[in-house]
Structure formats: structure tokens, C-alpha cells
C-alpha positions as CSV (number, residue, x, y, z in Angstrom):
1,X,253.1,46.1,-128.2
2,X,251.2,42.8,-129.0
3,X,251.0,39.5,-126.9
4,X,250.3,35.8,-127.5
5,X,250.3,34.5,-124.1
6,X,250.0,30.2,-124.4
7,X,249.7,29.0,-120.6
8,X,246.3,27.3,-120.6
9,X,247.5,24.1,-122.4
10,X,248.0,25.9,-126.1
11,X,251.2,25.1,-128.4
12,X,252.8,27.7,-130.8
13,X,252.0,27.2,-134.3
14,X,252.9,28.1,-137.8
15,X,251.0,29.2,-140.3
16,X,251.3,26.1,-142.1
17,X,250.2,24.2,-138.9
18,X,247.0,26.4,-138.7
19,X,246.0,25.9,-141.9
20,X,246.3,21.9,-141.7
21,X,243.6,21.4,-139.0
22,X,240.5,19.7,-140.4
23,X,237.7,21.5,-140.2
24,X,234.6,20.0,-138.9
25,X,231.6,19.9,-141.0
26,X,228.8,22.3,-140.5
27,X,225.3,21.8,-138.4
28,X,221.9,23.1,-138.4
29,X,223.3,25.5,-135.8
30,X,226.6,25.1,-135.8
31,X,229.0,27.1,-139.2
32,X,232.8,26.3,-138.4
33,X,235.2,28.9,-140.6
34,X,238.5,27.5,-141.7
35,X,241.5,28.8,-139.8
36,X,243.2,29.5,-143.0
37,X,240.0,31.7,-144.2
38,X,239.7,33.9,-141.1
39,X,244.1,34.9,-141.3
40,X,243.9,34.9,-145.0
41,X,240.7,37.5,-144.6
42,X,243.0,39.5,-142.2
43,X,246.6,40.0,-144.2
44,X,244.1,41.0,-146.8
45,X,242.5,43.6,-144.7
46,X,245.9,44.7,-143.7
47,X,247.2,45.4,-146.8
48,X,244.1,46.1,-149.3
49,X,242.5,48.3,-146.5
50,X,244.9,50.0,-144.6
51,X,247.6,49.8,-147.1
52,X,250.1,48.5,-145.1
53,X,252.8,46.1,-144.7
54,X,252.5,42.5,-142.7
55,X,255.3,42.9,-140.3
56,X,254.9,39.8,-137.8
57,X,252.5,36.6,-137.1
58,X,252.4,34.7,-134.1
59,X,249.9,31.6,-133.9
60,X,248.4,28.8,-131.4
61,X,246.6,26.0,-131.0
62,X,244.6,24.7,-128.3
63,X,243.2,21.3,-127.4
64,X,244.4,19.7,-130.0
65,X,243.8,22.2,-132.9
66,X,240.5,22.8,-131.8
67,X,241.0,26.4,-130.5
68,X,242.9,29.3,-132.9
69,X,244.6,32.1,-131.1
70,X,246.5,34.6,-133.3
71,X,248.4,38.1,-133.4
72,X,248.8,40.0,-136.6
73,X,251.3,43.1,-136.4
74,X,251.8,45.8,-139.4
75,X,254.2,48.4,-138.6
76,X,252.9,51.7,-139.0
77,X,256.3,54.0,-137.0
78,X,259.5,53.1,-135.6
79,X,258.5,52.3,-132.0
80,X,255.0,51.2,-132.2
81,X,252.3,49.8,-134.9
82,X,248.9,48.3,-135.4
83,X,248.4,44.6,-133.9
84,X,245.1,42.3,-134.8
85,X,244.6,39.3,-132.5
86,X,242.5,36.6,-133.4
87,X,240.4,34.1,-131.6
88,X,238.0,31.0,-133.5
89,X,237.6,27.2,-132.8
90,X,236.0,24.4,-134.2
91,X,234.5,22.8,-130.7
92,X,232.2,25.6,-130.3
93,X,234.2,26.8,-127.5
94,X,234.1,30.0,-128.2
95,X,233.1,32.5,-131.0
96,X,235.1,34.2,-133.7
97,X,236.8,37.1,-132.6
98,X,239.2,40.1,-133.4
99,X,241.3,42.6,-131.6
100,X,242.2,45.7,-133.6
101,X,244.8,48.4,-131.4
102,X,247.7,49.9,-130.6
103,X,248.1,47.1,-127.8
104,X,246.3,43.7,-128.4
105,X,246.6,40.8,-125.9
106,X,245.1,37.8,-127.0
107,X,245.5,34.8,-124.3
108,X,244.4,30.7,-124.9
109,X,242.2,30.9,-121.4
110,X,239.6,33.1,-123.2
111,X,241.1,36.6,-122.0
112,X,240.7,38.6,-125.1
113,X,241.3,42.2,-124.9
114,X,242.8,45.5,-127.3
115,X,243.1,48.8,-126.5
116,X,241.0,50.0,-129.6
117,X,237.8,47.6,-130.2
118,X,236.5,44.4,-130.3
119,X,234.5,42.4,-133.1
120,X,232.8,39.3,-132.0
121,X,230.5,37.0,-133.8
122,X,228.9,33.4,-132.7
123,X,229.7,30.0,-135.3
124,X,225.9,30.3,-136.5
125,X,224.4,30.9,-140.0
126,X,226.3,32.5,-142.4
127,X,229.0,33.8,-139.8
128,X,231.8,34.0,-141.6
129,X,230.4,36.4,-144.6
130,X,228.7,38.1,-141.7
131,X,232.2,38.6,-139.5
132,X,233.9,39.6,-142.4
133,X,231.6,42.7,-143.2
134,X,231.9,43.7,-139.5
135,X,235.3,43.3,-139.6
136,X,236.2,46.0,-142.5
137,X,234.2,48.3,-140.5
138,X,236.4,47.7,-137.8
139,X,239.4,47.9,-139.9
140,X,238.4,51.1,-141.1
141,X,237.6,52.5,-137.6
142,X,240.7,51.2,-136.4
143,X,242.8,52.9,-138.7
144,X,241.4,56.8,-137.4
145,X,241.7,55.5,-134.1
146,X,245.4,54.4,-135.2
147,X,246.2,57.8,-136.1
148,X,244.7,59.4,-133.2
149,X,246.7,57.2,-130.9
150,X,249.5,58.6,-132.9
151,X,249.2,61.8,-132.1
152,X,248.5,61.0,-128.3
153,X,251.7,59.6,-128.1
154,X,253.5,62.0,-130.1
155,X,252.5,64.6,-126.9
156,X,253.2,62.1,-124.7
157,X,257.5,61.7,-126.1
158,X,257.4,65.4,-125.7
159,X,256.4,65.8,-122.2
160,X,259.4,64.5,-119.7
161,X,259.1,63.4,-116.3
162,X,261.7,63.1,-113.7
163,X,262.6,59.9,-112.3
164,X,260.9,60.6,-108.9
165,X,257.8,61.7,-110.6
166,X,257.7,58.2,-112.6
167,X,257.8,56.8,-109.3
168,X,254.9,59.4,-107.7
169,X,252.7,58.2,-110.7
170,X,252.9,54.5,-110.5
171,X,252.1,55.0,-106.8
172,X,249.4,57.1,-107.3
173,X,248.4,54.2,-110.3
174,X,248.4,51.8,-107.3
175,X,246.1,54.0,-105.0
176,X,243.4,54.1,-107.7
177,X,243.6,50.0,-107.9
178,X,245.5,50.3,-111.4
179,X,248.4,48.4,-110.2
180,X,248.3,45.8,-107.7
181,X,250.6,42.8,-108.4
182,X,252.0,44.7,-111.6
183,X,253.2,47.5,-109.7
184,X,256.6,45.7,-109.3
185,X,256.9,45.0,-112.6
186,X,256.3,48.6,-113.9
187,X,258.9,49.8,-111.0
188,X,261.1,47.7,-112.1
189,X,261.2,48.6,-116.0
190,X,261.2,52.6,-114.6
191,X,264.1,52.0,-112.8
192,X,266.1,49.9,-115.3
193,X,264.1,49.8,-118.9
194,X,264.2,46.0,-120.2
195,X,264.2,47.6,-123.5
196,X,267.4,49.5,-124.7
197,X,265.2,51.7,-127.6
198,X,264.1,55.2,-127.0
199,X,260.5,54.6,-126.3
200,X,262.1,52.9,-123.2
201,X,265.0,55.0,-122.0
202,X,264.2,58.3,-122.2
203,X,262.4,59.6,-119.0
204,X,258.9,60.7,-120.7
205,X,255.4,60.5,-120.1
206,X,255.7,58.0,-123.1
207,X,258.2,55.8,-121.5
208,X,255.9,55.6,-118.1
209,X,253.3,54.8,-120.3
210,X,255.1,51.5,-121.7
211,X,256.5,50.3,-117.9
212,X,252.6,50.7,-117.0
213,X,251.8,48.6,-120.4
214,X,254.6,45.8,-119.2
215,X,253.0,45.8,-115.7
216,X,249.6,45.2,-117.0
217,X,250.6,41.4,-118.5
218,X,251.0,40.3,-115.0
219,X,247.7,39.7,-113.0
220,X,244.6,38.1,-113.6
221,X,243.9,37.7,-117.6
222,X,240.3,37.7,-117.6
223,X,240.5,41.5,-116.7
224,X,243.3,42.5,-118.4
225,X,241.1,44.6,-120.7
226,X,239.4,46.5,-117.9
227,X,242.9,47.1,-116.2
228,X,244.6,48.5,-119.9
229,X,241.2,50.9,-120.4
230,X,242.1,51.9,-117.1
231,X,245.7,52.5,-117.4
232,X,245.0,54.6,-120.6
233,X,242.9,56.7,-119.2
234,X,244.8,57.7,-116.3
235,X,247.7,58.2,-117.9
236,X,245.8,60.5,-120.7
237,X,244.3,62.4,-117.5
238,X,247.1,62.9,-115.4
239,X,249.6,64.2,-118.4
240,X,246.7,66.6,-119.5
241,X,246.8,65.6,-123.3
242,X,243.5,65.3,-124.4
């Protein structure tokens, strides 16, 4: 599941919208990248790279176009697929920056976090050329880890868990300072899935892992990425699938 969370002042945007925002001419020390450069460089990673299909884009803008916030999704199964968020900005706010996972949450106050890995490079010398070779490594990466988050959660449908034992975990999640404020939320979802698809409904390991997942968007977004590694790891631990 991917996320494009705009509460810090950023607007939704179209691709279009992106791609009309000036770009400011480069300094000394200062190498802006187009916004239209660093998502064309993406959809062609998607599909030249992984061989995969663009499935979804969602875009924003910041302070008056001068902050780019992106998520990418190609579907790679029926219930889950591989999200790239972006990050770049032409006030030298912050550096270019991409999210490749299974779950990427990409927010406009400077929370940037993915469950797989994270490429960052400054607006200095030649930094797009340079972000774009790190980048197909990362693409490439990503891909094996794709597939071996596959597999994880292929064990994780197959193991089922009773209702009360849902409940057990997410306390237990709580105890370990997993959950705080989302331990309502991932109650919640337990109890009565927001989601009438499988992944949601049927009482698994799986289906605790995606309550856990919607409980993790609510709390403090500068450590959402701490929280998810977290989450993933106690969940891998406690269902023995590794």
C-alpha cells in the first residue's frame, strides 16, 4: 500500500501541473533537475527495468511548486505491488530522493520513508546523472527484494489466526512501543476491515499485518519509517516465517 499524505501546506497535482513549474537556473553549487526529468526517469525504470506496467501516479506540490512529492505504483499481484515515491525541489529544501518497497509513504513535511530502501542525493554537481545511476541499482535491488516480500507474504495468507489472537498481538505490538496512538486504529480495522478484499477479511497473519500497516499512518511522520521497520519485524518474528 502507498501513501501521499499533503497536510504541511502541499496541493495535489497532475502530471501536467508538475511538469509546468519553471525550473530555476543552476549555480556554482546549486544543479536543480526538472520535475518532469526525475518522473520521466522513473516510468522508464518501471517498465524498461522491471518490465512492468505503470498502474497509478499520485503528485504534489509544495510552496508554490517549489517542493515535488510523488508516488509511482506498478502492480506486480492482485492484492499488493511495487510503489516508488519521490521527493526533489527547486529552493534547495531538500535533496532528491526515492522510495522503492512494498509500502512507501512519502509525506510534504519531509517524512520520507519505504519499507525496502532509500536513494538520496544532494542538488550539487552533476546530480541528476549521478541519482540516476544509483537509482537503477536500486531498481534492481528492489525488484529481488520485491520478490522476497512475495514470498513472505505468501506464508503469511497461509498462516490463520483467530480473532482473539489478532487482538493478543496488537497488544503485545503496544507493549514493545509498536503501537501507541495507532493501536486504535489497527483494532479497529481487526474488528471490522475498512477494506472488503481478501487481504483484509480473512483472519490471517497477513490480514494482521495490513491493520498494523493502517495503524502505522497515524502518529508522528518524521518516524514513520522507524515505526514500519519495526512493525515488519515483529510481525516476521512472532509468525516464525523467516
Amino acid at each position: 500500500m502507498s501513501s501521499l499524505i499533503l497536510h504541511c501546506g502541499g496541493r495535489a497535482a497532475t502530471y501536467e501541473d508538475v511538469c509546468a513549474v519553471e525550473t530555476p537556473k543552476a549555480t556554482a553549487t546549486y544543479s536543480p533537475v526538472p520535475y518532469a526529468d526525475l518522473i520521466d526517469l522513473v516510468r522508464d525504470e518501471i517498465t524498461e527495468v522491471l518490465g512492468l506496467t505503470l498502474h497509478s501516479e499520485a503528485y504534489g506540490l509544495n510552496r508554490e511548486g517549489r517542493q515535488l512529492f510523488g508516488v509511482l505504483t506498478a502492480r506486480t499481484h492482485d492484492d499488493h505491488g511495487m510503489a516508488i515515491g519521490l521527493r526533489a525541489s527547486h529552493d534547495k529544501s531538500t535533496s532528491l530522493a526515492s522510495a522503492v518497497g512494498d509500502s512507501v509513504f512519502v509525506c510534504d513535511n519531509m517524512a520520507f520513508a519505504s519499507a525496502g530502501s532509500v536513494v538520496m542525493r544532494q542538488h550539487r554537481g552533476n546530480a541528476f546523472d549521478a541519482f540516476r545511476v544509483r537509482f537503477r541499482r536500486q531498481m534492481l535491488e528492489a525488484r529481488a527484494l520485491h520478490d522476497d516480500m512475495t514470498l513472505v507474504f505468501d506464508k503469511l495468507r497461509d498462516l490463520g489466526l483467530s480473532q482473539d489472537a489478532g487482538y493478543e498481538l496488537i497488544g503485545r505490538a503496544m507493549g514493545h512501543g509498536i503501537l501507541s496512538p495507532q493501536a486504535s486504529v489497527a483494532i479497529t480495522d481487526w474488528r471490522t476491515p475498512r477494506h472488503d478484499v481478501q487481504a483484509f477479511t480473512d483472519r490471517t497473519w497477513f490480514a494482521l499485518y495490513q491493520c498494523l500497516n493502517q495503524g502505522l499512518k497515524k502518529g508522528p511522520a518524521a518516524t514513520v519509517m522507524d515505526r514500519h521497520a519495526d512493525m515488519h519485524a515483529f510481525v516476521l518474528d512472532a509468525a516464525d516465517v523467516l
